[in-house]
Legacy VTK file of the C-alpha trace (Angstrom):
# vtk DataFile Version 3.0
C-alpha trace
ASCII
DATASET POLYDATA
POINTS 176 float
94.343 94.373 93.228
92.467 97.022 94.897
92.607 97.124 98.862
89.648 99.087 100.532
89.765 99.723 104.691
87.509 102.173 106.319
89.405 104.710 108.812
87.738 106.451 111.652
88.766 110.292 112.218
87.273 112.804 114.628
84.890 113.959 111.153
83.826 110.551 110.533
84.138 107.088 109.477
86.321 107.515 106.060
86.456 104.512 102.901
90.373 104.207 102.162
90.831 102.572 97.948
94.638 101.636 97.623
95.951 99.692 95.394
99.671 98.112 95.305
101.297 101.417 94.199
99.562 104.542 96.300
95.686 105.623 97.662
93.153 106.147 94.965
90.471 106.956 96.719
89.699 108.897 100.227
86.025 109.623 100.996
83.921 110.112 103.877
81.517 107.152 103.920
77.840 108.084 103.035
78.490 110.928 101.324
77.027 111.252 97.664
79.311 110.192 94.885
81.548 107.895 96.711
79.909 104.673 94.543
80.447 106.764 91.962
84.044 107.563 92.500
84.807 103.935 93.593
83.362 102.435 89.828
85.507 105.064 88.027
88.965 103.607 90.560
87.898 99.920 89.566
87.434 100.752 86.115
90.330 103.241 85.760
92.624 100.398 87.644
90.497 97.398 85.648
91.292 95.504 89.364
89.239 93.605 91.455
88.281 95.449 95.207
89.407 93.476 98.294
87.546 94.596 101.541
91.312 94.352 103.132
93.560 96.820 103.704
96.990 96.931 102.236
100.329 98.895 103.601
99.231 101.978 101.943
95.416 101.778 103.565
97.854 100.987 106.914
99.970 103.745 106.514
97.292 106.176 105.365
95.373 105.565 109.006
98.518 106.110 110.654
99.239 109.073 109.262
95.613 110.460 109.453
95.681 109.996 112.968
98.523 111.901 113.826
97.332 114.379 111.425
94.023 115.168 113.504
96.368 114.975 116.620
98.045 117.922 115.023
100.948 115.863 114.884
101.640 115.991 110.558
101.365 118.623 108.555
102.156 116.586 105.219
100.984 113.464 103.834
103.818 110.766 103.161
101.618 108.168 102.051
101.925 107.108 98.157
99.242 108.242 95.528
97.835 106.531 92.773
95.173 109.059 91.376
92.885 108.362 88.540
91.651 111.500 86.927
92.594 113.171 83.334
95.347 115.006 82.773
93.809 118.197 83.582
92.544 116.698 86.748
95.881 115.818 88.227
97.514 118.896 87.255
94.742 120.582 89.514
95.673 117.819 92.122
99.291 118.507 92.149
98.498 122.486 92.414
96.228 121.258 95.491
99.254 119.154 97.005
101.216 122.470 96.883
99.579 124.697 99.230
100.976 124.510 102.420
99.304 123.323 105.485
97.652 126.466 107.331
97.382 128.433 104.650
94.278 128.728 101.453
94.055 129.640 97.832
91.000 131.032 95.663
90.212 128.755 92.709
91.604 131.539 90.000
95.031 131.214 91.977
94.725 127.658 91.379
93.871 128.354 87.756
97.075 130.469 87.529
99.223 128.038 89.302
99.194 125.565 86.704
99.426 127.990 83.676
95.708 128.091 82.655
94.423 131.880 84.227
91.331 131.131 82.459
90.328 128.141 83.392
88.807 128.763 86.866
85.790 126.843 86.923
87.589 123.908 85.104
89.665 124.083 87.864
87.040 124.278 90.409
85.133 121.149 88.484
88.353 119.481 88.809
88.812 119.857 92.789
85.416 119.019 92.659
86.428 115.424 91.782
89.305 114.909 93.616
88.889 111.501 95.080
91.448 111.570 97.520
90.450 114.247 100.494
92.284 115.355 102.939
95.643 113.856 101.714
94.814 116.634 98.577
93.711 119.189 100.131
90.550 120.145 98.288
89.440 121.858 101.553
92.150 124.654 101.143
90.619 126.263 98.517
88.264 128.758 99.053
86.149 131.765 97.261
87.868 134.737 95.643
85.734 136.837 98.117
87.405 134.640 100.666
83.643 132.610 101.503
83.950 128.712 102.165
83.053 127.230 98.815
81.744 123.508 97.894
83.265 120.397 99.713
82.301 116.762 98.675
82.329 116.102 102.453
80.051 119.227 103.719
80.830 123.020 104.462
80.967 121.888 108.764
83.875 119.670 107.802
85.802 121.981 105.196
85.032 124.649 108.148
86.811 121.943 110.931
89.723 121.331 108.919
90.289 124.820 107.963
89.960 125.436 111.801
91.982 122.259 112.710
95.004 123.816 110.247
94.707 127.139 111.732
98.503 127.920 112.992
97.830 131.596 114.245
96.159 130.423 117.471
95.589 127.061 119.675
91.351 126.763 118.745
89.746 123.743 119.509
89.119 122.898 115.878
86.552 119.760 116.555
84.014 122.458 118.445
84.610 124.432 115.210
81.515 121.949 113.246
78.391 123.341 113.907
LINES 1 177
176 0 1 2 3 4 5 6 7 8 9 10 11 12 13 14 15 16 17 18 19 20 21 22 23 24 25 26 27 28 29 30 31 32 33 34 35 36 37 38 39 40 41 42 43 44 45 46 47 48 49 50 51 52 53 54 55 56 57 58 59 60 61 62 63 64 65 66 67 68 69 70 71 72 73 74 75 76 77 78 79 80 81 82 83 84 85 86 87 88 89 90 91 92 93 94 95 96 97 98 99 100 101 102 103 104 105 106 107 108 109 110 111 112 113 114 115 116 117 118 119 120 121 122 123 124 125 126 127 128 129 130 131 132 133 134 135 136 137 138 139 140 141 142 143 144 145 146 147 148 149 150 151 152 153 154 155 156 157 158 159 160 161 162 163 164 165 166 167 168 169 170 171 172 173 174 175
Protein backbone atom coordinates (compact mmCIF):
# COMPACT_ATOMS: atom_id res chain seq x y z
CA UNK A 1 0.00 0.00 0.00
CA UNK A 2 0.95 3.42 -0.85
CA UNK A 3 0.08 6.26 1.78
CA UNK A 4 -0.05 9.88 0.27
CA UNK A 5 -0.53 13.13 2.90
CA UNK A 6 0.09 16.61 1.78
CA UNK A 7 2.48 18.70 4.26
CA UNK A 8 2.46 22.42 4.50
CA UNK A 9 6.04 24.19 4.83
CA UNK A 10 6.87 27.89 4.77
CA UNK A 11 7.64 27.12 0.54
CA UNK A 12 4.42 25.54 0.05
CA UNK A 13 1.90 22.94 0.31
CA UNK A 14 4.15 19.61 -0.36
CA UNK A 15 2.48 15.80 -1.68
CA UNK A 16 4.21 13.19 0.80
CA UNK A 17 4.12 9.13 -1.24
CA UNK A 18 5.17 6.56 1.55
CA UNK A 19 4.70 3.36 1.49
CA UNK A 20 5.10 0.69 4.50
CA UNK A 21 8.94 0.70 4.31
CA UNK A 22 10.25 4.59 3.74
CA UNK A 23 9.03 8.01 1.53
CA UNK A 24 9.00 7.57 -2.18
CA UNK A 25 8.00 10.55 -3.19
CA UNK A 26 8.38 14.41 -1.91
CA UNK A 27 7.11 17.13 -4.27
CA UNK A 28 5.81 20.48 -4.07
CA UNK A 29 2.18 20.26 -5.21
CA UNK A 30 1.50 21.88 -8.68
CA UNK A 31 4.65 21.72 -9.88
CA UNK A 32 5.20 19.96 -13.38
CA UNK A 33 6.07 16.31 -13.27
CA UNK A 34 4.68 15.41 -9.97
CA UNK A 35 1.75 13.08 -11.92
CA UNK A 36 4.44 11.97 -13.61
CA UNK A 37 6.64 10.98 -10.77
CA UNK A 38 3.62 9.62 -8.76
CA UNK A 39 2.66 6.89 -11.94
CA UNK A 40 6.34 5.81 -12.06
CA UNK A 41 6.05 5.23 -7.58
CA UNK A 42 2.68 3.24 -8.25
CA UNK A 43 4.06 1.39 -10.98
CA UNK A 44 7.60 0.91 -9.59
CA UNK A 45 5.76 -0.24 -6.10
CA UNK A 46 2.75 -2.09 -8.33
CA UNK A 47 0.55 -0.73 -4.97
CA UNK A 48 -2.55 0.87 -4.75
CA UNK A 49 -2.39 4.94 -3.42
CA UNK A 50 -4.34 5.65 -0.20
CA UNK A 51 -5.09 9.45 0.29
CA UNK A 52 -3.97 8.62 4.14
CA UNK A 53 -0.99 9.13 5.66
CA UNK A 54 1.07 6.43 7.22
CA UNK A 55 3.93 6.73 10.16
CA UNK A 56 6.46 7.57 7.65
CA UNK A 57 4.12 10.53 5.92
CA UNK A 58 3.71 11.35 10.04
CA UNK A 59 7.13 11.37 10.77
CA UNK A 60 8.25 13.04 7.56
CA UNK A 61 5.91 16.32 8.61
CA UNK A 62 7.40 16.22 11.88
CA UNK A 63 10.60 16.30 10.91
CA UNK A 64 10.06 18.90 8.07
CA UNK A 65 8.79 21.18 10.48
CA UNK A 66 11.50 21.32 12.73
CA UNK A 67 13.67 21.39 9.80
CA UNK A 68 12.28 24.90 8.54
CA UNK A 69 12.39 25.90 12.31
CA UNK A 70 16.08 25.35 11.92
CA UNK A 71 15.71 22.82 14.39
CA UNK A 72 17.25 19.42 12.09
CA UNK A 73 19.87 19.39 10.06
CA UNK A 74 19.37 15.61 8.91
CA UNK A 75 16.54 13.67 7.80
CA UNK A 76 15.73 10.47 10.01
CA UNK A 77 12.79 9.49 8.21
CA UNK A 78 13.04 6.01 6.15
CA UNK A 79 13.44 6.00 2.24
CA UNK A 80 12.05 3.87 -0.21
CA UNK A 81 13.33 5.41 -3.60
CA UNK A 82 12.41 4.15 -6.96
CA UNK A 83 14.92 5.13 -9.56
CA UNK A 84 17.70 2.88 -11.52
CA UNK A 85 20.68 2.01 -10.22
CA UNK A 86 22.47 4.91 -11.49
CA UNK A 87 19.79 7.09 -10.08
CA UNK A 88 20.21 6.08 -6.49
CA UNK A 89 23.82 6.07 -6.54
CA UNK A 90 23.39 9.89 -7.48
CA UNK A 91 20.80 9.96 -4.55
CA UNK A 92 23.05 8.53 -2.00
CA UNK A 93 25.99 11.05 -3.23
CA UNK A 94 23.11 13.79 -2.67
CA UNK A 95 22.33 12.37 0.96
CA UNK A 96 26.08 12.93 1.65
CA UNK A 97 26.61 16.51 1.50
CA UNK A 98 26.27 18.03 4.62
CA UNK A 99 23.71 20.49 5.60
CA UNK A 100 25.13 24.16 4.92
CA UNK A 101 27.37 23.32 2.59
CA UNK A 102 27.02 22.69 -1.81
CA UNK A 103 28.62 20.63 -4.49
CA UNK A 104 28.95 21.25 -8.43
CA UNK A 105 27.42 18.41 -10.44
CA UNK A 106 31.12 17.12 -11.73
CA UNK A 107 31.92 16.70 -7.86
CA UNK A 108 28.91 14.69 -7.74
CA UNK A 109 30.04 12.83 -10.85
CA UNK A 110 33.37 12.12 -9.06
CA UNK A 111 31.84 11.16 -5.84
CA UNK A 112 30.40 8.09 -7.02
CA UNK A 113 33.35 6.98 -9.30
CA UNK A 114 31.98 8.12 -12.72
CA UNK A 115 34.20 11.74 -13.43
CA UNK A 116 32.59 11.62 -16.70
CA UNK A 117 29.35 11.33 -16.22
CA UNK A 118 28.28 14.89 -15.24
CA UNK A 119 25.25 15.48 -17.03
CA UNK A 120 24.05 11.86 -16.27
CA UNK A 121 24.45 12.91 -13.00
CA UNK A 122 22.75 16.13 -13.34
CA UNK A 123 19.71 14.16 -15.34
CA UNK A 124 19.69 11.99 -12.42
CA UNK A 125 19.20 14.82 -9.60
CA UNK A 126 16.95 15.99 -12.01
CA UNK A 127 14.59 13.11 -11.09
CA UNK A 128 15.01 12.76 -7.68
CA UNK A 129 11.55 12.37 -6.35
CA UNK A 130 12.16 12.90 -2.91
CA UNK A 131 13.20 16.84 -2.28
CA UNK A 132 14.36 18.23 0.42
CA UNK A 133 14.95 14.96 2.42
CA UNK A 134 17.74 14.46 -0.78
CA UNK A 135 19.00 17.37 -1.12
CA UNK A 136 18.83 18.07 -4.84
CA UNK A 137 18.93 21.80 -3.91
CA UNK A 138 22.65 21.53 -2.74
CA UNK A 139 23.99 21.18 -5.89
CA UNK A 140 24.89 23.94 -7.80
CA UNK A 141 26.92 25.16 -11.13
CA UNK A 142 30.66 24.59 -11.51
CA UNK A 143 30.82 28.45 -11.92
CA UNK A 144 29.07 28.39 -8.60
CA UNK A 145 25.39 29.86 -10.42
CA UNK A 146 22.05 28.29 -8.97
CA UNK A 147 21.25 25.60 -11.48
CA UNK A 148 17.72 23.76 -12.27
CA UNK A 149 15.31 22.81 -9.34
CA UNK A 150 12.05 20.77 -9.98
CA UNK A 151 10.53 23.16 -7.39
CA UNK A 152 11.80 26.71 -8.90
CA UNK A 153 15.19 28.71 -8.62
CA UNK A 154 13.18 31.19 -5.52
CA UNK A 155 12.89 27.99 -3.54
CA UNK A 156 16.41 26.28 -4.27
CA UNK A 157 17.56 30.09 -3.49
CA UNK A 158 15.37 29.90 0.17
CA UNK A 159 16.71 26.72 1.15
CA UNK A 160 20.18 27.45 0.24
CA UNK A 161 19.56 30.68 2.34
CA UNK A 162 17.56 28.79 5.06
CA UNK A 163 20.91 26.28 5.39
CA UNK A 164 23.21 29.11 5.44
CA UNK A 165 25.30 28.53 8.89
CA UNK A 166 27.79 31.56 8.45
CA UNK A 167 25.19 34.13 9.53
CA UNK A 168 21.51 34.37 11.22
CA UNK A 169 19.54 35.64 7.56
CA UNK A 170 16.04 35.51 7.49
CA UNK A 171 15.97 32.79 4.86
CA UNK A 172 11.94 33.02 4.05
CA UNK A 173 12.58 36.95 2.84
CA UNK A 174 15.36 35.28 0.79
CA UNK A 175 12.33 34.18 -2.25
CA UNK A 176 11.90 36.88 -4.41
Amino acid sequence: MLYAQTVPTPLGEMLAVASDRGLCLLEFVGQPGVERELAQVQAARGEVLREKGNAVTVLLASELAEYFGRRRRVFGVPLDLVGTPFQIAAWQALLAIPYGETRSYAQQARTIDQPTATRAVAAANGQNKVSIVVPCHRVIGSNGSLTGFGGGLPRKRALLALEDTSAQRDWLNETP
